[in-house]
N, C-alpha and C positions, 0 to 999 in steps of 0.2 A: 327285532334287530334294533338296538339301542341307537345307532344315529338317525333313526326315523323320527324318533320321540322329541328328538332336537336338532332335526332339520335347519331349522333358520339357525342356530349358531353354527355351524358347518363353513368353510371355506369352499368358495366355488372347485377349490380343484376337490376337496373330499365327495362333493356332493356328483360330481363327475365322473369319478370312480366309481363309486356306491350305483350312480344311474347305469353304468356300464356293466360295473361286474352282474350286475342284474339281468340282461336284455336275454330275450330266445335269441334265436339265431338268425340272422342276415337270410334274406331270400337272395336267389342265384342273379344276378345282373351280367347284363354284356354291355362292357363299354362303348361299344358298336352299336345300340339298339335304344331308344328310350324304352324306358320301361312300362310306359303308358301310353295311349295317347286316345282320345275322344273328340267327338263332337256336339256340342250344344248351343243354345241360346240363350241371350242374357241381354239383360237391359243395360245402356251404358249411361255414362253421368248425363249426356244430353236428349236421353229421351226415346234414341232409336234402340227398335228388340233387333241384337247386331248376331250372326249367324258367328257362333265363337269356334278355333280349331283349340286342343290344349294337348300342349306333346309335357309330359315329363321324362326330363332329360338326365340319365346317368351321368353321376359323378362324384364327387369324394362326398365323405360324411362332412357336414357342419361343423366347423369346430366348435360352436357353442352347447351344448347335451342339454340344449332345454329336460326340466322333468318331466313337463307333458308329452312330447314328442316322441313319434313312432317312423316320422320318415326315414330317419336311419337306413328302417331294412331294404330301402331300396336303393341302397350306395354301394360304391366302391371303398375300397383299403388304400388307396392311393390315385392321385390325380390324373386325369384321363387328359389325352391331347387337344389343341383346336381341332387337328382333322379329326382325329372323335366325335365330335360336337358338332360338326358337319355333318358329318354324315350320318348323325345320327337323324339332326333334323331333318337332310334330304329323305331320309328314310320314312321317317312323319308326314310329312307334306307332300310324299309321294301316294299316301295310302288317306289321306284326308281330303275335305271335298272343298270349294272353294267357301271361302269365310269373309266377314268382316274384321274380326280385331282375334289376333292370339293370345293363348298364354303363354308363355315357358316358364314351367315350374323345374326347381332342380335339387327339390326335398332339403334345401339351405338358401343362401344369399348370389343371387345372379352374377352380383359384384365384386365375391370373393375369388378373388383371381385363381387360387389354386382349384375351385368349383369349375367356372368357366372362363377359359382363360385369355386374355384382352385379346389375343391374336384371332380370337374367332368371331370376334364383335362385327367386325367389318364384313364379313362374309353369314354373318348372323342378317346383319341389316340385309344386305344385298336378294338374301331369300327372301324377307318381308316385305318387298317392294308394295306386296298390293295390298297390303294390311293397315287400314286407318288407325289401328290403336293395337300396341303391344303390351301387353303386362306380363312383368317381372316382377320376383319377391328380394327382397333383401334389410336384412338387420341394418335399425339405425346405424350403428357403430360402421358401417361401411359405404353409404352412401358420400360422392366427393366427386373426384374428376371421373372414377370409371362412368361412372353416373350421367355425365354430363357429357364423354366421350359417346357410349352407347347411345344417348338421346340426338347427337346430331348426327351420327350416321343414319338414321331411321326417316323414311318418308312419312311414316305415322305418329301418333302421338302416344307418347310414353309413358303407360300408369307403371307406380310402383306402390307393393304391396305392404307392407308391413305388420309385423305381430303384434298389436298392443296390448293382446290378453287379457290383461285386468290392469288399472292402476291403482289400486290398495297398493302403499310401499309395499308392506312386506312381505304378498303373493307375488310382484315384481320382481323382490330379490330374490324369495325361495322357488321360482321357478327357472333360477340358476340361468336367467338372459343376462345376466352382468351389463343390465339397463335400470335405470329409473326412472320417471314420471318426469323430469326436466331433461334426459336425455330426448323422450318421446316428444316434448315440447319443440325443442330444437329441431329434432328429423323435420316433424311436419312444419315448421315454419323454414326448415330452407329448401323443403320439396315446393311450397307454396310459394317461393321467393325464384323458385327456378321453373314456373308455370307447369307442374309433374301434376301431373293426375295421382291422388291415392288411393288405395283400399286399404282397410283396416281390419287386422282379422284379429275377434274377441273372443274369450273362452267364455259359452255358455256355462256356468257353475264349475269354475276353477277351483282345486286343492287347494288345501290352508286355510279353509275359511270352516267358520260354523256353518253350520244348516240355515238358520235365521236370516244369515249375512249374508249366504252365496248370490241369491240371487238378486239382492238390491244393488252388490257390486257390477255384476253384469251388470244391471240397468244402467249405472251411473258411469259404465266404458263406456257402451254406449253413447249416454248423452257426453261425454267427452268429446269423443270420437264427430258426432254432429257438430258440438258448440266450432269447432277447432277445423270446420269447414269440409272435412273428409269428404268426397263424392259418393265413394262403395265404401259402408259399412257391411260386414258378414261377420254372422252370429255360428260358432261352431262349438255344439258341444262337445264336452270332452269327456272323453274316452280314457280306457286301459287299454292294455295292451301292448305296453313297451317294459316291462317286467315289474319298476318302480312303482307304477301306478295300483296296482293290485298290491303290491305291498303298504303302502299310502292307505288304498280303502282298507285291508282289512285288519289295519290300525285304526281304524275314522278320521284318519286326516282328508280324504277325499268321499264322495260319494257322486256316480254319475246321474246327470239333470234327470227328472222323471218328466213322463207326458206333462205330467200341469206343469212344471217351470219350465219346460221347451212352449207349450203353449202361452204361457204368461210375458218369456220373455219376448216371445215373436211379436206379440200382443206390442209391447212396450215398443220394441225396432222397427214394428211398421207406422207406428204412431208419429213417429223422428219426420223431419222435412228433408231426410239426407235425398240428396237425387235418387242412390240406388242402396236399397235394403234388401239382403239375402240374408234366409237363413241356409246352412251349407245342409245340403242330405246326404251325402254319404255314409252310407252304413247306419242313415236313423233307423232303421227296424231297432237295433240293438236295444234301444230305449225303450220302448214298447211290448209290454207281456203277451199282446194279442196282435199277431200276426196280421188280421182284415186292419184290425186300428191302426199298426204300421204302416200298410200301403196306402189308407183310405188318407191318411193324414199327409206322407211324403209326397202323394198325389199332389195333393190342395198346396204345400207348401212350394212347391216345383211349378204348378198355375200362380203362383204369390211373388213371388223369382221375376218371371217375366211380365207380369202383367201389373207388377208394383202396387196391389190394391189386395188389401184385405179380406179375407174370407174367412164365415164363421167358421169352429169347429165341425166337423163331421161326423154323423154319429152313427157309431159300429154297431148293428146290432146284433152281433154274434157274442160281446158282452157285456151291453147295457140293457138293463131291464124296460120293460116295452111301457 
């Protein structure tokens, strides 16, 4: 397909299209239901391992089509109500067990009003009464007053998320966030001017890059992401699976991280002084040829999560020689 081969000259809206007309199919969603919802533990910027609830909340697609991006398949075609949104979360926190800090994730921007819409912020807060810290996601381009509206209704404190993927300009521009590297400046300097907690979420070995390159540039989101005071750094490799991206790899524009640069980079992210370093596990088996090495590794990395301290490699002996 000839506009792959020249990706970066492409206009955000062609590259939009192209990401679209590409995609499987939508999984089935009830805008009455999140679409997810879990319980875990996590370390927070100050130290304590905080018992986390995470609902993900149905609602409209993102209007940004990042190219990496698969959360999509769990949206809707059009914008859900506050009382949707309610009840979706009473729905969550009716079936989840008591916590310290939430997420609500909503596979786009908290803050994009047609996502979740301001009418249910206040009724959002009011179920979080007993939550010391709430994290939200949302694209620089939209943090502002909803921002700042949502943070004083909340008895807790309000981390918000952000994508900074990689800062190489031109991974930046070709992963179609219609962001740049002094836009990211600015988010995090007026999240930091309005006392927000952040996270920062980086693509382990992002598209557009050589082989050589991928992973020094992780490294160097990373030590961004630190220098620039972030609390929760998370390292998430990237994946196929939203149709583009498998056409990406098997042009060689992309290629997904292997065991040694998920181990090298974690190497590097837990080395950082950030208060809190994740690497994300979700669906790492993928990575991994040998099954025991998957689990033996997600294990140790998921003990690395919460307990903030480094641990060696693990060695699988069902394929390494004795």
């Amino acid at each position: 397909m000839n506009e792959l081969t020249r990706w970066e000259t492409l206009t955000p809206l062609a590259r939009t299209r192209l990401i679209r007309r590409l995609r499987p199919p939508r999984a089935p969603v009830d805008p009455e239901r999140p679409y997810a919802l879990h319980h875990e533990q996590e370390r927070a910027p100050d130290g304590r391992l905080e018992r986390v609830n995470v609902v993900f909340l149905t609602n409209r697609e993102c209007p940004w089509t990042c190219t990496m991006c698969d959360l999509w398949r769990h949206t809707t075609t059009t914008p859900v109500t506050a009382d949707q949104i309610l009840r979706q979360l009473d729905h969550a926190l009716e079936r989840l067990p008591e916590a310290d800090a939430v997420k609500l994730y909503n596979s786009g921007s908290f803050f994009d009003r047609l996502a979740i819409p301001p009418a249910a912020y206040r009724g959002i807060a009011e179920r979080l009464r007993s939550y010391r810290r709430v994290i939200v996601e949302s694209h620089p381009a939209l943090l502002g007053r909803r921002t700042l509206r949502f943070r004083d209704l909340l008895d807790g404190r309000l981390e918000v998320a952000i994508g900074v993927e990689c800062i190489h300009p031109g991974v930046l521009e070709a992963l179609n966030k219609r962001l740049t590297v002094a836009d990211l400046e600015r988010a995090v300097a007026w999240l930091h001017a309005h006392t927000l907690l952040i996270r920062a979420f980086i693509l382990l070995r992002p598209p557009f890059l050589p082989d050589a390159a991928a992973l020094d540039w992780t490294c160097r989101t990373v030590q961004w992401a630190v220098d620039r005071g972030i609390q929760t750094v998370v390292l998430i490799p990237t994946r196929t699976g939203n149709g583009i991206m498998e056409r990406l790899e098997q042009i060689g524009r992309f290629s997904p991280p292997s065991p040694d640069e998920i181990e090298a980079a974690a190497a590097f992210l837990f080395a950082q002084p950030a208060p809190v370093r994740l690497l994300d596990t979700w669906d790492l088996a993928r990575f991994y040829p040998c099954p025991d090495c998957a689990r033996l590794q997600q294990e140790r990395f998921e003990r690395m999560n919460q307990t903030q301290t480094w641990e060696a490699a693990l060695r699988c002996l069902n394929c390494t020689a004795p």
